[in-house]
C-alpha positions as CSV (number, residue, x, y, z in Angstrom):
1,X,-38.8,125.1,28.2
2,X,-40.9,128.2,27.2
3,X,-44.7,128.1,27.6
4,X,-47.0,127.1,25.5
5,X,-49.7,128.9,23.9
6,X,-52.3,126.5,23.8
7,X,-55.1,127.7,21.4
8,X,-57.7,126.7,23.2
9,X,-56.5,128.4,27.0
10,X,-59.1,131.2,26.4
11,X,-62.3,129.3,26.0
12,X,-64.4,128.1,28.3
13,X,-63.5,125.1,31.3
14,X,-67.2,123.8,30.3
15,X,-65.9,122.9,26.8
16,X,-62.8,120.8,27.9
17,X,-62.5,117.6,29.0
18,X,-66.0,116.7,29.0
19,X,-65.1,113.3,30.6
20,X,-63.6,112.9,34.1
21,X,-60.6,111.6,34.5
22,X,-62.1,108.2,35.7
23,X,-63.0,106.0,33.3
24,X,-66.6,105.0,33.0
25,X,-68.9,102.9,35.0
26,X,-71.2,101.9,32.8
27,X,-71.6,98.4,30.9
28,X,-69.4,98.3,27.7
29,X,-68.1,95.8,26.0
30,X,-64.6,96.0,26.8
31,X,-63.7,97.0,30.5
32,X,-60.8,99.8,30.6
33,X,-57.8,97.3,30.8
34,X,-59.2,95.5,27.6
35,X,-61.4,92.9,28.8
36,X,-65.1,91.8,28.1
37,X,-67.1,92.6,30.1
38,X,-69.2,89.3,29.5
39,X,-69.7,86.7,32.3
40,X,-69.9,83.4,31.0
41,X,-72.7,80.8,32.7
42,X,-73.0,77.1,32.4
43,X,-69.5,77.2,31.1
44,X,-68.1,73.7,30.4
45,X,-63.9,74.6,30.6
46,X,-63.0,73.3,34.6
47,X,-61.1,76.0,36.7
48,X,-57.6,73.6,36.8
49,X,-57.8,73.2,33.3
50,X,-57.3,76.9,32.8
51,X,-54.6,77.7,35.8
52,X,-51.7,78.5,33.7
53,X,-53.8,81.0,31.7
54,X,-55.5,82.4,35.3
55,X,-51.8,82.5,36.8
56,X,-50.6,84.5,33.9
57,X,-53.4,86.9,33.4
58,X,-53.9,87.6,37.4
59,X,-52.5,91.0,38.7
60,X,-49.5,90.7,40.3
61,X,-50.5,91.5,44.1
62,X,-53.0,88.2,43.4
63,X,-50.2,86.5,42.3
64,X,-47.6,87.3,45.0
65,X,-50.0,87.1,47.1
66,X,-51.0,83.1,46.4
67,X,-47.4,82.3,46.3
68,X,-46.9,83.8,49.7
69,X,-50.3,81.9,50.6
70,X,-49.5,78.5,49.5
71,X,-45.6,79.0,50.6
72,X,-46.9,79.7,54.2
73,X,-49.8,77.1,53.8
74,X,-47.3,74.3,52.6
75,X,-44.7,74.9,55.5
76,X,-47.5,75.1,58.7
77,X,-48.5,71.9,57.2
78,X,-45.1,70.0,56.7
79,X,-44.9,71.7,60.9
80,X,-47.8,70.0,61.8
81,X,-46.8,66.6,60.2
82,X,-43.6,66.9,62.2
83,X,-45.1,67.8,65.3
84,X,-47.9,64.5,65.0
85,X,-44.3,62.5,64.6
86,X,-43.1,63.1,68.0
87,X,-39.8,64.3,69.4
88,X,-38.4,64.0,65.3
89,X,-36.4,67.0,64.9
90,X,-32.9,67.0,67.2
91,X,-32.3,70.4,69.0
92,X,-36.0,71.2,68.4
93,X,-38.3,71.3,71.8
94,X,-40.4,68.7,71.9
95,X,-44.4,69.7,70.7
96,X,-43.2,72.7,69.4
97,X,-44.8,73.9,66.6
98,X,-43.0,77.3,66.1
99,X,-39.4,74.8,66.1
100,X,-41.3,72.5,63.6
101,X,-42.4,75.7,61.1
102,X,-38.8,76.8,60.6
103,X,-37.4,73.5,60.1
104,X,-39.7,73.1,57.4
105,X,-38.7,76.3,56.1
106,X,-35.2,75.1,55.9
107,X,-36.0,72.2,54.7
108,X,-38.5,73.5,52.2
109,X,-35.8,76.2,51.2
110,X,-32.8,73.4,51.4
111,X,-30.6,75.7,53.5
112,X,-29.6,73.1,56.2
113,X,-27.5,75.1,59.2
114,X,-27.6,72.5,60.8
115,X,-28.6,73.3,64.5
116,X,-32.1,71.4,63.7
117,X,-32.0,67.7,61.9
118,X,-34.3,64.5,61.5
119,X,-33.4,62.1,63.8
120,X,-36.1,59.2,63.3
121,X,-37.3,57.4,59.7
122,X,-40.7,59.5,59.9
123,X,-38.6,62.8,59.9
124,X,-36.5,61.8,56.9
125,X,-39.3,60.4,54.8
126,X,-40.9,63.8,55.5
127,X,-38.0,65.6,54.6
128,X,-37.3,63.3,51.4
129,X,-41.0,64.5,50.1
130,X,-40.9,68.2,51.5
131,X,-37.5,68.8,49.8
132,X,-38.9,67.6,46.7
133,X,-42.2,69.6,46.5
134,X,-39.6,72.4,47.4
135,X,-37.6,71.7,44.4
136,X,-40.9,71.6,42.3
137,X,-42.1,74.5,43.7
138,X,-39.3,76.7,42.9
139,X,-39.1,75.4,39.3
140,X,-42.7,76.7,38.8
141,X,-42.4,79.6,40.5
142,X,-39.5,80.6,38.5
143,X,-41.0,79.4,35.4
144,X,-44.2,81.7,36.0
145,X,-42.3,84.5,37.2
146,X,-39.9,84.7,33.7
147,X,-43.4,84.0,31.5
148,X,-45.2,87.1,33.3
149,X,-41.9,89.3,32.7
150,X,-41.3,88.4,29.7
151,X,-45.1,89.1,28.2
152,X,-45.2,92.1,25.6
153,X,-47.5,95.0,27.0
154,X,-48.0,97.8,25.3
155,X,-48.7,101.5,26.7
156,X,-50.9,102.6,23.9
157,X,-53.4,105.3,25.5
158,X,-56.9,105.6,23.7
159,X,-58.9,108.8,24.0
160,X,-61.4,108.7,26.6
161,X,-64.0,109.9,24.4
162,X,-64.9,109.9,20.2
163,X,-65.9,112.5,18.5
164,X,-68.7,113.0,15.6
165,X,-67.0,116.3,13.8
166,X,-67.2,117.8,9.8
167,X,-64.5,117.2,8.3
168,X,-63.8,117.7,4.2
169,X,-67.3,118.4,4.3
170,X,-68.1,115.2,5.6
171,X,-69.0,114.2,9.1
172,X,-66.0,112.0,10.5
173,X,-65.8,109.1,13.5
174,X,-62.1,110.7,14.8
175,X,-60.6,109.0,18.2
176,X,-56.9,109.3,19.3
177,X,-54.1,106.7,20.1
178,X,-50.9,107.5,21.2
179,X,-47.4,105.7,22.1
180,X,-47.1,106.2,25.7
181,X,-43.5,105.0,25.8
182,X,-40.5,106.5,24.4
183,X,-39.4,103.3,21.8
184,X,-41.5,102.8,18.3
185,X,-44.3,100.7,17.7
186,X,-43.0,99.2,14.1
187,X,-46.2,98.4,11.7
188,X,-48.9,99.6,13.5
189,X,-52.2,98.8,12.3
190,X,-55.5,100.0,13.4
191,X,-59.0,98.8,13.2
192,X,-62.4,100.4,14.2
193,X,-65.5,97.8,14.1
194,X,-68.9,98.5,14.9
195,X,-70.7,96.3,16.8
196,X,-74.6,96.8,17.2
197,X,-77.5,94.5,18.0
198,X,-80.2,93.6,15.1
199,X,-83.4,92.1,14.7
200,X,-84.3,90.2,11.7
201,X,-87.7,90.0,10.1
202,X,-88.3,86.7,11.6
203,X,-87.7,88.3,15.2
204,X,-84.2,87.0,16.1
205,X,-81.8,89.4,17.7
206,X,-78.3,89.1,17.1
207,X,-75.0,91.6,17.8
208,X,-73.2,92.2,14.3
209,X,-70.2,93.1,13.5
210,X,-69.0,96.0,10.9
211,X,-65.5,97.3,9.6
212,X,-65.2,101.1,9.7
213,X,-62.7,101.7,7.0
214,X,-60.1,104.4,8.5
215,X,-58.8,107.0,6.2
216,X,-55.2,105.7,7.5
217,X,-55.0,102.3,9.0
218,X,-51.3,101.6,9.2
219,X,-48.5,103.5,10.5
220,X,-44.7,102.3,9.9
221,X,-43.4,104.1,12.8
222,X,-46.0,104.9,15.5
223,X,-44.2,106.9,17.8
224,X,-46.4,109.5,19.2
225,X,-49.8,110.1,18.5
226,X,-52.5,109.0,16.0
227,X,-55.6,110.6,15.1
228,X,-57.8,108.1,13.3
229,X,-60.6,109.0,11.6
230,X,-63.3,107.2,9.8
231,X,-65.6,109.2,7.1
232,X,-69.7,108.5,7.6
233,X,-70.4,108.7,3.4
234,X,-73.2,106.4,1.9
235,X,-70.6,103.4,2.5
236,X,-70.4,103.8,6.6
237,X,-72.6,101.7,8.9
238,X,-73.4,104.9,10.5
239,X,-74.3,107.0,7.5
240,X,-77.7,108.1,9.0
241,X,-77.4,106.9,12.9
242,X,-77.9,109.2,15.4
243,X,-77.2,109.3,18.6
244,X,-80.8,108.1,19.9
245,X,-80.7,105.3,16.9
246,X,-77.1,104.3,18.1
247,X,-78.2,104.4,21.9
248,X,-81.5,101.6,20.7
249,X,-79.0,99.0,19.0
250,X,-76.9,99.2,22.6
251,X,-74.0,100.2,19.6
252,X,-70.5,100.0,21.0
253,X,-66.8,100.9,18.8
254,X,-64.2,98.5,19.0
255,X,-60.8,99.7,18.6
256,X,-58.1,97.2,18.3
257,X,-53.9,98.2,17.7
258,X,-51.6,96.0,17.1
259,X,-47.6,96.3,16.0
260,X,-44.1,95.4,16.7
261,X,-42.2,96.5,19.9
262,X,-39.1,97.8,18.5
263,X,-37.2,97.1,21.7
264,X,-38.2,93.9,22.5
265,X,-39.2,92.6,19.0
266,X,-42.2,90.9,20.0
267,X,-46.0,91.7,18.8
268,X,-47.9,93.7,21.3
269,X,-51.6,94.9,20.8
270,X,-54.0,97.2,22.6
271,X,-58.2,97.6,22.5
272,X,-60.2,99.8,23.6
273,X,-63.9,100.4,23.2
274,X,-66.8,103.4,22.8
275,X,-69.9,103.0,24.1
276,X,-72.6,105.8,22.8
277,X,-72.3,107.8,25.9
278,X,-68.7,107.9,25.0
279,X,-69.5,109.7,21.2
280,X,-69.6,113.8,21.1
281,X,-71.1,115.5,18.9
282,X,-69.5,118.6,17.2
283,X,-66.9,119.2,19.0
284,X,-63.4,118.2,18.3
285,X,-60.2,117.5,19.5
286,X,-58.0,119.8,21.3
287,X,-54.2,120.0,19.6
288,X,-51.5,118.8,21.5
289,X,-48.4,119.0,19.1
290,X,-47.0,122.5,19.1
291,X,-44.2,124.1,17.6
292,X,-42.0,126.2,19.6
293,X,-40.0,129.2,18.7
294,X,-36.9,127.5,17.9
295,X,-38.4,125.1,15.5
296,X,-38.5,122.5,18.2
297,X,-42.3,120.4,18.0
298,X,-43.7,119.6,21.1
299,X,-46.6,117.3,21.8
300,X,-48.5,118.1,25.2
301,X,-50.6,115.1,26.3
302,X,-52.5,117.2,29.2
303,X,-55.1,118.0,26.7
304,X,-55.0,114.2,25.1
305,X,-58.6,113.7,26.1
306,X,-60.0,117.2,26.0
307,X,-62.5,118.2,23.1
308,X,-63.4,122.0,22.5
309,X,-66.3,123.2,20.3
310,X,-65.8,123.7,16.4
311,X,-66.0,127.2,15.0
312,X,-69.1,128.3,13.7
């Protein structure tokens, strides 16, 4: 493929990417994967009330890892029964708990070679009830691991940063979205809210909420990226904010996609939030769609999160 001239290669490395590529430390509202941020106290929902929810929403070395746990746990517990029952197990030496975990395993597993059986009533009853919580087990198991595959996730990329920029002769909220995967997100629609805290003349503080219309908010075929941008006229919540007035009302942006998978036809969504250290001010986004000499358009996401400064 033949280079690309970016337009921006001859200015300064201070004015791109102002942002590491780590995402920030600091308290926002939404943590990078989407998450608040909030930790609840005095909370009245009971943790096994919520363990299908907590199974499917922890990462997947948490969740290999309990199943190892508990499948491990479960089977030097059925070895210890059969042990406390004496010489049980035929073929098996006597005390042994090693001879005792594998039986279980077999049992656990219903492989049966063979070479180790119950031979007393204790052993059986032991193996009627381990072969069933086997049989449960694996029924879960399966269940949880089909429901965690089968979830819709989206690879939608945010910008790292927003930026404050002129635009039409207006000053303009623009951030950037784009389709990290090579299908189409059908009917995408995007919203930008404003959350800030208030205080009323009677001295209550409270966080509200405000809609930053978008000049485009919906996209029939998202496929690569979006530049949104919102207008700050007499109409905008921010008409008037600054960055020291934003910074006092602990102001965060919420950004919120959702769409149609086109490959899985199933709703997928994405957030992502601003805090004000995350706003910069005159300067705007570097390009990354290009056109090459044979017509072909390219889009470059190496400078997806890099912001130059405008032209005088």
């Amino acid at each position: 493929m033949p280079k690309i001239e970016h337009p921006s290669d001859s200015q300064p490395q201070s004015l791109l990417n102002p942002k590491s590529g780590r995402r920030r430390s600091y308290k926002t509202l939404l943590s990078p994967n989407g998450r608040t941020t909030f930790l609840q106290i005095n909370a009245k929902s009971a943790f096994w009330r919520d363990l299908y929810h907590l199974l499917l929403t922890m990462s997947w070395m948490q969740f290999l890892g309990l199943v190892v746990g508990l499948y491990l746990a479960g089977n030097l517990l059925f070895a210890v029964a059969y042990v406390l029952g004496g010489d049980s197990i035929a073929n098996a030496k006597p005390g042994s708990l090693v001879d005792a975990f594998f039986f279980s395993i077999q049992t656990m597993a219903t492989i049966g070679y063979g070479a180790l059986y119950p031979k007393t009533f204790y052993a059986n009853l032991l193996v009627a009830i381990e072969a069933l919580i086997g049989l449960l087990g694996v029924a879960m198991i399966t269940g949880l691991m089909f429901a965690r595959f089968s979830r819709p996730s989206a690879r939608v990329i945010f910008s790292r940063v927003a930026v404050v920029v002129p635009y039409d002769g207006k000053p303009t909220l623009m951030f950037r979205t784009a389709n990290n995967r090579g299908n189409q997100i059908l009917e995408a629609r995007l919203w930008a809210t404003l959350v800030r805290s208030e205080t009323t003349a009677e001295g209550y503080t409270m966080r509200r909420i405000y809609d930053l219309n978008l000049v485009r908010s919906h996209s029939p075929l998202f496929t690569l990226s979006w530049t949104a941008m919102h207008p700050i006229d007499e109409s905008s919540p921010l008409y008037g904010e600054t960055p020291e007035s934003l910074a006092n009302s602990d102001a965060d942006i919420i950004v919120s996609l959702t769409g149609l998978d086109e490959t899985v036809a199933q709703p997928i969504n994405a957030r992502e939030s601003y805090a004000v250290s995350d706003l910069i001010w005159n300067q705007r986004f570097v390009d990354v769609i290009f056109s090459l000499p044979n017509g072909q358009r390219v889009v470059d996401y190496s400078y997806f999160h890099d912001v130059t400064a405008i032209a005088p």
